[in-house]
C-alpha positions in Angstrom: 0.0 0.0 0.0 1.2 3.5 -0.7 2.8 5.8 1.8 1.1 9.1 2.7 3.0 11.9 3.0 2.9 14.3 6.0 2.0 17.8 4.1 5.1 20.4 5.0 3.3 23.0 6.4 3.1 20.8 9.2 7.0 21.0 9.4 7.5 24.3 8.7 8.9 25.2 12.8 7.3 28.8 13.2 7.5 28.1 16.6 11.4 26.9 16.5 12.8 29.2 14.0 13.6 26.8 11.4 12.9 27.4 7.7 11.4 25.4 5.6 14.4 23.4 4.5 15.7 21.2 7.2 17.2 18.5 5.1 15.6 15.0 5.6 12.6 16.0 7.0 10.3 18.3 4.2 8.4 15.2 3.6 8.1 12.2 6.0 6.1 9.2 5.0 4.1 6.9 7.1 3.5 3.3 6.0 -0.1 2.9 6.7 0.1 -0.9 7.1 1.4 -0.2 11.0 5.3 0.9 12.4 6.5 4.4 13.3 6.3 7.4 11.7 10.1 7.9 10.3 12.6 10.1 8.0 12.6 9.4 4.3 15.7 7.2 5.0 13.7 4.8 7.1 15.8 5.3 10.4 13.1 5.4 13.7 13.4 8.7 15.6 13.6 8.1 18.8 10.5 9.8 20.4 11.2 12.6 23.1 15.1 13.4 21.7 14.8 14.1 18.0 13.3 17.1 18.7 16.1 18.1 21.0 18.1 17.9 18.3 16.2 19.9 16.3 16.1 22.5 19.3 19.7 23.1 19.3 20.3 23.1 15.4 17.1 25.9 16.2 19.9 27.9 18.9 22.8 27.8 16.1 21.0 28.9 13.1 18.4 31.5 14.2 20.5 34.8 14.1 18.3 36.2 17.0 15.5 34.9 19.5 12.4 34.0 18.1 10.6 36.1 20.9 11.5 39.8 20.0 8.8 39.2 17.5 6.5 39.3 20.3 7.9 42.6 21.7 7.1 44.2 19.0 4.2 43.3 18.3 0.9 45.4 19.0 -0.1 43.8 22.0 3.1 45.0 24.1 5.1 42.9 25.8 4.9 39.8 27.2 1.1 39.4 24.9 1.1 35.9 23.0 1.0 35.0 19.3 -0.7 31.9 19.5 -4.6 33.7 20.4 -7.1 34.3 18.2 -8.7 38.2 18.7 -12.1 39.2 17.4 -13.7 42.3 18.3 -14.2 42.7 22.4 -11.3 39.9 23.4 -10.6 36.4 22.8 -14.0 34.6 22.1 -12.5 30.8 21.2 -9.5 29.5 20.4 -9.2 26.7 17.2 -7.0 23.8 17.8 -5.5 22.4 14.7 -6.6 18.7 13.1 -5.2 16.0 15.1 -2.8 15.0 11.9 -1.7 19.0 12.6 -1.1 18.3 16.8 0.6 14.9 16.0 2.3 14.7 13.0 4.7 17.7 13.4 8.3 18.3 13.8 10.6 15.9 16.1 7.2 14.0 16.4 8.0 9.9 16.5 4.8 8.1 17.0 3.7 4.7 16.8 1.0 4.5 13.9 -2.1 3.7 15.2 -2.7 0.1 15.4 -6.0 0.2 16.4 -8.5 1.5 13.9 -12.3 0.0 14.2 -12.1 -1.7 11.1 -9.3 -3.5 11.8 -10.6 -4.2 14.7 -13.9 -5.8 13.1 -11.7 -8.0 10.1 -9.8 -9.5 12.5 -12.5 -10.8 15.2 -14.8 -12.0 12.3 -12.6 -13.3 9.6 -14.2 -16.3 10.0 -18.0 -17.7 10.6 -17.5 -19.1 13.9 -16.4 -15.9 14.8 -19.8 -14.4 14.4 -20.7 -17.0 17.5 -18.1 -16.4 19.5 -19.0 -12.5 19.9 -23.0 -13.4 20.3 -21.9 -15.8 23.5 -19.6 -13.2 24.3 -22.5 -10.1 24.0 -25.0 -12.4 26.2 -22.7 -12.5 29.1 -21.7 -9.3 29.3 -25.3 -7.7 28.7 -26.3 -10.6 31.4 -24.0 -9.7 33.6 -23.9 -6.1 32.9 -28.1 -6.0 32.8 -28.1 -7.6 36.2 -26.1 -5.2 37.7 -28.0 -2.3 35.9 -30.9 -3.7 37.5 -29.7 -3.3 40.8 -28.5 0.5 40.0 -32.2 0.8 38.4 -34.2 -0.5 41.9 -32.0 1.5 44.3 -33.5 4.6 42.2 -36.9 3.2 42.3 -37.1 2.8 46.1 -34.8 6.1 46.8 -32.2 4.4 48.3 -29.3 5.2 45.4 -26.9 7.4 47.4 -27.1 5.0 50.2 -26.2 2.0 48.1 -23.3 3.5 46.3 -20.5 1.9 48.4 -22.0 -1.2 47.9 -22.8 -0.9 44.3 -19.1 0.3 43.7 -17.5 -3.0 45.4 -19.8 -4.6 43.0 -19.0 -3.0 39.9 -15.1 -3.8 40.5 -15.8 -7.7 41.0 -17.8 -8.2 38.1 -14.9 -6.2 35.6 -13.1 -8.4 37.3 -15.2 -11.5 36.2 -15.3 -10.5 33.1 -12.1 -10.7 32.1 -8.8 -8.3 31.0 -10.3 -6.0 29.2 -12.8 -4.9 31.5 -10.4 -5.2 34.7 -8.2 -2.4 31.7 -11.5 -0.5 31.3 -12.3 -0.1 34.8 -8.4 1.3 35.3 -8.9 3.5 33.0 -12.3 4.8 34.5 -10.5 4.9 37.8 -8.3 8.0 36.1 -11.3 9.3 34.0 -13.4 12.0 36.6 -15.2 14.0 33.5 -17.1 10.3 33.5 -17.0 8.5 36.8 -18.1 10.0 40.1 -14.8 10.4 43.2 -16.6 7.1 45.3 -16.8 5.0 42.0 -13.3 5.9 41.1 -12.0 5.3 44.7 -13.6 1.4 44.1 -12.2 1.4 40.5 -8.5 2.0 41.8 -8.4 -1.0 43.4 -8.0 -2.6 40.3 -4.7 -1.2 39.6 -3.0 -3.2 42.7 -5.3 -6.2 43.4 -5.5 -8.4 39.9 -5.6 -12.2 40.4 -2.6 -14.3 38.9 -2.5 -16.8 36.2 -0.7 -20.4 37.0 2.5 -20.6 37.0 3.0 -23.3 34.9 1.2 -21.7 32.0 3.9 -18.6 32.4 7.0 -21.4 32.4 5.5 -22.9 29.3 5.1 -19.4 27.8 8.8 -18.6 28.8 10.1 -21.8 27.0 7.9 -21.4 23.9 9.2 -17.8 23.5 12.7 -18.7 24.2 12.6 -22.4 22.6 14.5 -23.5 25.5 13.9 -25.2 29.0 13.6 -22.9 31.8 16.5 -24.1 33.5 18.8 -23.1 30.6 17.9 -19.5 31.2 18.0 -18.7 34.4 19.8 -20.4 37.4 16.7 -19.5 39.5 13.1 -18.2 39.7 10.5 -17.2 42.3 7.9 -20.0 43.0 5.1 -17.3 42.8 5.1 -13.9 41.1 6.0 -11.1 42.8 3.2 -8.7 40.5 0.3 -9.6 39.1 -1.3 -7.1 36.4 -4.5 -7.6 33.9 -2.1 -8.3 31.1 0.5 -10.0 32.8 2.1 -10.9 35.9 6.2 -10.5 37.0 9.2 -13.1 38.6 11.7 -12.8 40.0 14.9 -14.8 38.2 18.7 -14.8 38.1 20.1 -15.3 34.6 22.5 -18.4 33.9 26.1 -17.7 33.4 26.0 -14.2 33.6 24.4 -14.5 37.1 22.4 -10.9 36.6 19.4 -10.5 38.7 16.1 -10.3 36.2 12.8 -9.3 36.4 10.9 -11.7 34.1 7.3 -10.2 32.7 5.4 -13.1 31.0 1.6 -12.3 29.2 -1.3 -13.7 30.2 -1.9 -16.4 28.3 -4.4 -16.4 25.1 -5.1 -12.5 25.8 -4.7 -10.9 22.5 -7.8 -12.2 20.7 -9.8 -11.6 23.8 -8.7 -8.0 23.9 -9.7 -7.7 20.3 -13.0 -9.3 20.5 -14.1 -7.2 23.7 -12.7 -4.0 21.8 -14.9 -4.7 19.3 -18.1 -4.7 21.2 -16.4 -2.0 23.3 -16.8 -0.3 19.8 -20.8 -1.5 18.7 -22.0 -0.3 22.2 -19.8 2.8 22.1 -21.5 3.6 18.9 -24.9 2.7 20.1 -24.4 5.4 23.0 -23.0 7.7 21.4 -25.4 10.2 20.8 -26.8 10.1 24.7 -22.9 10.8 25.5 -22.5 13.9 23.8 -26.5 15.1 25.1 -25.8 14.3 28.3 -22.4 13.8 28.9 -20.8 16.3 26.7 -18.0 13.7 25.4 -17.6 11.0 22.0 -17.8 7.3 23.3 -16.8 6.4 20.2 -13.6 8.2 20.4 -12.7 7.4 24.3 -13.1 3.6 23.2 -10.6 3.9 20.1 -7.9 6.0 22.7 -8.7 3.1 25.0 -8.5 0.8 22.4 -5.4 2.4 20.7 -3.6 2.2 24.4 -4.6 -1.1 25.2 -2.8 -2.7 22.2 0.3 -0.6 22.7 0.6 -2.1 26.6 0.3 -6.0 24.8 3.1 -5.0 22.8 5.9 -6.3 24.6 8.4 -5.4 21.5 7.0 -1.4 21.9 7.6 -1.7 25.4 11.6 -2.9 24.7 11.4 0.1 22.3 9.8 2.5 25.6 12.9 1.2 28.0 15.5 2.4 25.2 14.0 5.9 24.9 13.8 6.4 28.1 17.1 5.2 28.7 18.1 7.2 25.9 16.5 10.7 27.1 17.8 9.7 30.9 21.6 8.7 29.5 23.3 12.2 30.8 21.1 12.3 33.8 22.7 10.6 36.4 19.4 11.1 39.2 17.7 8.8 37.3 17.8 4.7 36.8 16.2 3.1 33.8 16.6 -0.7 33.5 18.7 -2.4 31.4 16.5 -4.4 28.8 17.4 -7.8 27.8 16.3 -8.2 24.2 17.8 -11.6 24.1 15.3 -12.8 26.0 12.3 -11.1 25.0 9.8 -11.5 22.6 6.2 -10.7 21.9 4.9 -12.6 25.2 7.9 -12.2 27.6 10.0 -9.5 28.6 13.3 -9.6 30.6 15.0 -7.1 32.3 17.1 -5.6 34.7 15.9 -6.1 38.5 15.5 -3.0 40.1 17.0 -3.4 44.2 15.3 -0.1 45.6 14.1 0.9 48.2 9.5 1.2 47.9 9.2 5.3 47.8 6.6 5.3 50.0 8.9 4.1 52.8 10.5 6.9 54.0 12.0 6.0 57.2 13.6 2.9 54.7 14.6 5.8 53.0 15.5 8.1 55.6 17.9 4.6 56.7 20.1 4.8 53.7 21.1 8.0 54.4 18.8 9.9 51.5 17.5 13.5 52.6 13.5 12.8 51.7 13.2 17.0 50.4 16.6 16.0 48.0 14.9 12.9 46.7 11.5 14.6 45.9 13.2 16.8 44.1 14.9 14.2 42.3 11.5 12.8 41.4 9.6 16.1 40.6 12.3 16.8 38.4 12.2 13.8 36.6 8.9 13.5 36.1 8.8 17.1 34.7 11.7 16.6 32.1 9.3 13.6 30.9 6.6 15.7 30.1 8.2 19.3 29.3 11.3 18.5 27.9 11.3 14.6 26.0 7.4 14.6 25.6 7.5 10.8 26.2 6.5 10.3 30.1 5.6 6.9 32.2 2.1 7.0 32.3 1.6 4.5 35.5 3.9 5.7 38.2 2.1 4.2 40.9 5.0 3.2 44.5 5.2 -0.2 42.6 6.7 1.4 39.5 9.0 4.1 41.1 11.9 3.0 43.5 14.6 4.7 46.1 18.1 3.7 45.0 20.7 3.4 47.4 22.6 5.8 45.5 20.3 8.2 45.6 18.5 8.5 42.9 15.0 7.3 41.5 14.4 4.3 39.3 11.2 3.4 37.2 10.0 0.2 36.3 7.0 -0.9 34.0 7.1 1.0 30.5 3.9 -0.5 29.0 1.5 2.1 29.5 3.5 5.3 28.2 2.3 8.4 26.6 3.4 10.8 24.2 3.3 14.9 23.9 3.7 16.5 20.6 6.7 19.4 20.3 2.8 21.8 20.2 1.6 19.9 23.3 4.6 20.4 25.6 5.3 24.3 24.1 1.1 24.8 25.1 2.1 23.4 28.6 5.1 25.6 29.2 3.0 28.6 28.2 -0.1 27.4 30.7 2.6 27.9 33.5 3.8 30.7 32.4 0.3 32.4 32.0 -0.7 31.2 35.4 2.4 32.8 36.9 0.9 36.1 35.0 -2.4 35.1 36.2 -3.9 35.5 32.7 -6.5 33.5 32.4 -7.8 34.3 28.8 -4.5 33.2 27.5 -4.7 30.0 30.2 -8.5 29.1 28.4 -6.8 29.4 25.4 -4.0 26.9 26.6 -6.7 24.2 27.4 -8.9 24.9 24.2 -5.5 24.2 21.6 -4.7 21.2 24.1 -8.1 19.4 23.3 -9.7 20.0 26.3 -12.6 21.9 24.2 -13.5 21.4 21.1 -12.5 23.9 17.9 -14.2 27.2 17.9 -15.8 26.8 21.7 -16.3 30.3 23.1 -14.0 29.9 26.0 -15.4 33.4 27.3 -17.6 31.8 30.2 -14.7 29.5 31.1 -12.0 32.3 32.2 -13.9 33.5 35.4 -14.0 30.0 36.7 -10.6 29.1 36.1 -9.4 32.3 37.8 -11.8 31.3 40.7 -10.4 27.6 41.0 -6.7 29.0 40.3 -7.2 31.8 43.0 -8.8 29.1 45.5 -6.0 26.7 44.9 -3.0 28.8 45.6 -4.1 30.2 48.9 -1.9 33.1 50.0 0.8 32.2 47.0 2.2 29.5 44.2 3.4 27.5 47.3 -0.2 26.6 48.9 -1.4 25.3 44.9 -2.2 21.8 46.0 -2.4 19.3 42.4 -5.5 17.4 43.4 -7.3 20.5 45.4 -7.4 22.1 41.5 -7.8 19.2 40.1 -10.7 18.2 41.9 -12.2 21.3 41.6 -11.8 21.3 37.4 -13.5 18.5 37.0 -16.6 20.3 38.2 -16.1 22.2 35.0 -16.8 19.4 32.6 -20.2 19.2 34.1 -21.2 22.7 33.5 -18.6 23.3 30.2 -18.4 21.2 26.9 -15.0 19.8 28.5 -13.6 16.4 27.5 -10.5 15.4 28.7 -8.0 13.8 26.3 -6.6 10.3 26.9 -3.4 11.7 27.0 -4.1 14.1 29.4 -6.1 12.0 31.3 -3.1 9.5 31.5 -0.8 13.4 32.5 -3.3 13.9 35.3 -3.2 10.4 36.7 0.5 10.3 36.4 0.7 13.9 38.7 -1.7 13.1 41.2 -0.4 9.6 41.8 3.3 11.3 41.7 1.9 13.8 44.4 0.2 11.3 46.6 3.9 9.5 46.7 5.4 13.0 47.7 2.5 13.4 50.4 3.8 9.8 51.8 7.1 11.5 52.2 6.7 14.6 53.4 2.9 15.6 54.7 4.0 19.3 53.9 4.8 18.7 50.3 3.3 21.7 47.9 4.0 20.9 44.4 4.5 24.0 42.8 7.0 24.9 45.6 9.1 21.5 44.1 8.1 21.9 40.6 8.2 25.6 39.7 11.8 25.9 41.0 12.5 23.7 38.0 10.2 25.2 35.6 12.4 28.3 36.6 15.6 26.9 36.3 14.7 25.8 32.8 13.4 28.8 31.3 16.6 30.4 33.0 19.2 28.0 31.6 17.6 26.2 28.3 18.4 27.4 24.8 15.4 26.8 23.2 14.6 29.7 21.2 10.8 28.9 22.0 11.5 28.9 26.2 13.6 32.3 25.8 10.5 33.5 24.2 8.5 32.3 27.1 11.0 33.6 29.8 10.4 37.4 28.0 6.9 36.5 28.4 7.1 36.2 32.5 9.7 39.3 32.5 7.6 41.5 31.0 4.0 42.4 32.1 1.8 45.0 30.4 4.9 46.3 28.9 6.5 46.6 32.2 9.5 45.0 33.2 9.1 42.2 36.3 11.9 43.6 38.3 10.9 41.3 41.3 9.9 38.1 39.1 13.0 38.1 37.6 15.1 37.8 41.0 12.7 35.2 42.0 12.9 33.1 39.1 16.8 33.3 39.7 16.2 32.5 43.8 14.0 29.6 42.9 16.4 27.9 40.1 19.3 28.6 42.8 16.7 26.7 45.4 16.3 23.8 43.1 19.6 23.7 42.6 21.1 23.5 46.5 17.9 20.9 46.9 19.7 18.4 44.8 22.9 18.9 46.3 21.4 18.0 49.7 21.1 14.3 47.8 24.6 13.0 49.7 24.9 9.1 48.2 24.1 10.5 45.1 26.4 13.2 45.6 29.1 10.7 46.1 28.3 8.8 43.5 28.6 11.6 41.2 31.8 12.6 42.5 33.3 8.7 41.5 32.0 8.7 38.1 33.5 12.6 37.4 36.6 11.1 37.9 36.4 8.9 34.6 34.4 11.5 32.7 36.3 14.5 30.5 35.7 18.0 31.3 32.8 17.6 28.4 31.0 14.8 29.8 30.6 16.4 33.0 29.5 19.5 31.8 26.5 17.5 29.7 25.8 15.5 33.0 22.5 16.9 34.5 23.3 17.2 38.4 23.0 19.5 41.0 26.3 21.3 40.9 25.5 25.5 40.1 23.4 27.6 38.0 25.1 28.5 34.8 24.0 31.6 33.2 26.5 31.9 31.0 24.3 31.0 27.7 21.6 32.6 29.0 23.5 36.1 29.7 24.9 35.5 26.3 22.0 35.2 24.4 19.9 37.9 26.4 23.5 40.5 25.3 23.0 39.4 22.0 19.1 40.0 21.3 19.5 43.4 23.8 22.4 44.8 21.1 20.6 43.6 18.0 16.4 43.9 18.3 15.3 47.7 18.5 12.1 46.7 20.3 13.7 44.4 23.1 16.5 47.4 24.0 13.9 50.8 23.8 11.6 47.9 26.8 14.9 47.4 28.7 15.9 51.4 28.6 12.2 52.4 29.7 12.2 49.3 32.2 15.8 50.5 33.4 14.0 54.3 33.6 10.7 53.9 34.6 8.8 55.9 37.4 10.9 58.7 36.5 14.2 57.3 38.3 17.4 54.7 37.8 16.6 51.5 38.7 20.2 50.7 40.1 19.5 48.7 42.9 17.5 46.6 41.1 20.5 46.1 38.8 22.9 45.6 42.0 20.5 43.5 43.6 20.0 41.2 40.4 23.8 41.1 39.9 24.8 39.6 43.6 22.4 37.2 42.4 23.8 35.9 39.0 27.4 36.7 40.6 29.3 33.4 40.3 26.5 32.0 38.2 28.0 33.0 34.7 31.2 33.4 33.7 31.7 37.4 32.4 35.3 36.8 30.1 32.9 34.5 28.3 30.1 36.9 28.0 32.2 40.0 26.9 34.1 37.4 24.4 30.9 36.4 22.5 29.7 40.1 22.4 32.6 40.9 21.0 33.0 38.5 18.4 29.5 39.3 17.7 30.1 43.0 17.0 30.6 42.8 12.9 28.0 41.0 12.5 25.5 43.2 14.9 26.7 46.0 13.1 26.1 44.6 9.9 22.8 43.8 11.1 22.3 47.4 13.0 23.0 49.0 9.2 21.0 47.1 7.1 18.0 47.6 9.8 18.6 51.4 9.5 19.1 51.4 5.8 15.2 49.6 5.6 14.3 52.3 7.7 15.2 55.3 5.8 14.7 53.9 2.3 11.1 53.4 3.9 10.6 56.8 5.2 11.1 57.9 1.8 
């Protein structure tokens, strides 16, 4: 079958810089028959860190940052690009296709496997088949029609609030009769609260710890069918019982033969696939059935949450994707030496069974374990808030189930994730729309925030998002108390998803899986420390980053929280450079993993280190650099800085001192003036032809 082609507008990097000629990649072609969404030369980019790559090719070709475009513009400082203005103020914002979200630059996905129709040709390719799903539809609508029985009498005799508890317990053991794919389905309602009320949910996350096991002498035959060999030629030794159980699969413990290595050993339940497929497909004949009460009455597509669910349940069966997940995530964690990803053992996996490294950590919701090993609990929270922020800011490509049996306290120091089934994926759009939510909540401007959640799919294209703004600034202003350090993740949170009751608000699978991932993170970090505040963790990163990070698109971003109705943030800039210093001396309190550190610098080069992300000091150098550059060469940006520098009718030198004792030490000045300088014939160059267009224009 032939290859479509990604149209090039869809590559064409306004937001990066780039022009439209970035060789390789003007036309990418997809193979519609399944596989991953590659370069013309059929090499895979590995999701998350191509578009790094493409960042920094971004910092050495764009001659100036992409943000003094938005200086300039009408708006004044500080006002985004990305809105859409009609008459009195923003009235809706208009997310692009999905093709135009998805399939854009530094973007690796898997193509969809799931589609309907596939779905449908392979569960009734043959006539028996056809028999097969009508004993399969009678006991689930027997078993389902029971149970909506019960729900229906409780109403009848007015007794349906009372009887929730029970009904709840009730609902989770007959998923859990029915099979995989409901037990999948009822873990995904547990994380969906735009569908399922909080005491259902509560029932439904039970599921994700407390899933009966399959014999183990069905997973030994699996292992030796996969590996054509007896299981005593693999590994010297394996747990009688496993140690996890899951609804696809359940884990051992095993030590290989002859190398002696300790393994984890993850077999599949047995005979799952076509049971998936054929419960996806009535997933999909009752989805379509309801579909038209779902958007009355519940404002969402069932059609389209069952083909996400669908789409994410055949990813997690993929044991070969998951090998593929481990390597980009070992990939995008290589030069960060806070974090542990598994060593996969390809050798010995296949489609049904997955080895790899054992993880010997400590459970992170044990902190006096932790405390024991010598780890400061505030350093290691840091560790983990920064980790799972670089998954979903900076690679796009985050663990989408970190629940305490996934995440583990290393000796050393630092965290270690386990379990790369269920992952997700952000677009380069996705995590840019992200950054800027943060940064408009910082300015506390909630039009541009609406807009944020209408072009990440939370509404649909062209919803007036008008109505919405005063109740996000009520839940925003409610959440963070007497400042950013009070905002508690599931206080706003909770109170958002009263908004999809009253709003047209869906929430995305993807987001749904971001949301899940956050709260559960934040529940861990609760375990730790009772007095954990999110924000007070995560926004010293988030200011670190737009500090230190060349990414045209984040400089942009930084101008963006410096400047506020034109007017120059004095205050938030020496905050953002407290904070990033904060996060900073947090990770240094991290002592094994200090010393650690301080062994393996002594077999790195001077390069190496510099590329390792520790906690070591704040280098402003780049930053300083870039901001001299852009302040010598953009008109706009340098008449904002004099007036900023001038305003109120007075010098603002202190500010200047003060701001200087803070960077003093963070940036290195001979390198600073060195780049200026060297820069010089080429500003001037720059200055000229800028003032030539000018006069010539006059006239």
């Amino acid at each position: 079958m032939a290859a479509a082609v990604v149209p090039t507008q869809y590559l064409g990097s306004g937001l990066l810089g780039l022009g439209p000629g970035l060789s390789g990649f003007n036309r990418l072609r997809i193979n519609r028959s399944g596989g991953w969404l590659c370069s013309p030369e059929g090499r895979r980019v590995v999701r998350g860190r191509f578009s790094l790559s493409v960042r920094a090719a971004a910092s050495k070709s764009s001659k100036v940052l992409a943000a003094s475009g938005t200086l300039n513009s009408q708006n004044g400082a500080g006002t985004s690009l990305l809105s859409k203005v009609t008459g009195n103020g923003v009235t809706s914002f208009a997310p692009g296709s999905m093709e135009e979200l998805e399939l854009e630059l530094g973007v690796c996905i898997p193509f969809r496997k799931y589609t309907p129709e596939g779905v449908r040709k392979k569960v009734l390719s043959t006539p028996k088949d056809y028999l097969s799903i009508i004993g399969r539809c009678v006991e689930i609508l027997w078993t389902l029609g029971v149970y909506w029985a019960s729900l229906s009498y409780d109403c009848l005799v007015g007794r349906g609030e009372e009887m929730v508890p029970l009904r709840a317990g009730q609902l989770r053991a007959l998923l859990v009769k029915l099979g995989p794919s409901f037990i999948k389905a009822g873990q995904v309602l547990a994380n969906r609260p735009d569908i399922v009320r909080e005491d259902y949910m509560n029932e439904l996350c039970i599921l994700q710890d407390d899933v009966p096991s399959f014999p183990n002498e069905e997973a030994i035959k699996i292992i030796e069918n996969e590996s054509g060999k007896p299981l005593e030629q693999i590994f010297s030794k394996i747990s009688a019982n496993p140690v996890a159980a899951a609804s696809l699969g359940q884990v051992y413990r095993a030590t290989l033969r002859g190398s002696g290595d300790e393994v984890a050993v993850k077999v599949q339940r047995p005979g799952i696939e076509p049971i998936i497929y054929r419960d996806l497909y009535l997933f999909r004949l009752l989805a379509s059935f309801l579909n038209g009460y779902s958007l009355a009455n519940l404002g969402c597509n069932a059609e389209l949450i069952v083909d996400e669910f669908g789409q994410k349940l055949l990813e997690e069966l993929d044991y070969v994707l998951e090998v593929r997940n481990i390597e980009d995530f070992y990939r995008n964690f290589k030069d960060d030496q806070t974090v542990k990803i598994p060593r996969v053992y390809k050798e010995f996996s296949g489609s049904n069974v997955l080895v790899m490294e054992w993880i010997d950590g400590i459970r992170c919701t044990n902190p006096e374990a932790i405390k024991a090993a010598g780890i400061d609990i505030e350093a290691f929270i840091t560790v983990g808030v920064s980790a799972a922020l670089r998954q979903l800011l900076e690679f796009g490509l985050f663990h989408g189930d970190p629940h305490p049996g996934n995440i583990f306290a290393m000796r050393d120091g630092r965290i270690a994730y386990v379990d790369f089934g269920n992952v997700a994926e952000l677009s380069q759009r996705n995590k840019q729309v992200l950054i800027d939510a943060i940064v408009h909540a910082v300015n506390e401007d909630y039009v541009e925030m609406a807009g944020d959640f209408s072009r990440l799919g939370f509404l649909a294209q062209g919803t007036d998002v008008t109505p919405i703004v005063p109740a996000l600034e009520a839940i925003w202003q409610n959440s963070t108390g007497k400042g950013l350090a009070d905002f508690n993740f599931r206080t706003v949170t909770g109170k958002f998803n009263q908004l999809v009751y009253q709003y047209p608000i869906r929430i995305p699978e993807r987001f749904a899986l971001v949301i899940r991932s956050l709260l559960t993170q934040e529940g861990i970090c609760l375990t730790l420390s009772p007095d954990f505040k999110f924000l007070e963790v995560a926004y010293p990163y988030v200011a670190k980053r737009l500090l230190t990070d060349p990414d045209p698109a984040l400089r942009e971003r930084l101008l963006q929280v410096l400047f506020k109705d034109g007017q120059f943030q004095w205050k938030r800039l020496e905050n953002l450079i407290q904070l990033a210093r904060e996060q900073v001396k947090l990770m240094n309190r991290n002592l094994p993993l200090q010393k650690t550190l301080a062994g393996d610098a002594r077999s790195r080069n001077s390069s190496e280190r510099r590329k390792t992300v520790v906690g070591g000091k704040l280098d402003l150098t780049d930053t300083i650099k870039d901001g001299a550059r852009v302040m010598v060469t953009d008109a706009g940006l340098r008449r904002q800085l004099l007036l900023a520098f001038t305003e109120d009718s007075r010098l603002h030198i202190q500010e200047v001192v003060d701001i200087y004792r803070l960077v003093e030490g963070e940036f290195d000045p001979a390198t600073v003036v060195t780049d200026v300088i060297r820069g010089i014939p080429n500003v001037a160059r720059e200055m000229i032809l800028s003032w030539s267009e000018s006069v010539l224009s006059d006239r």
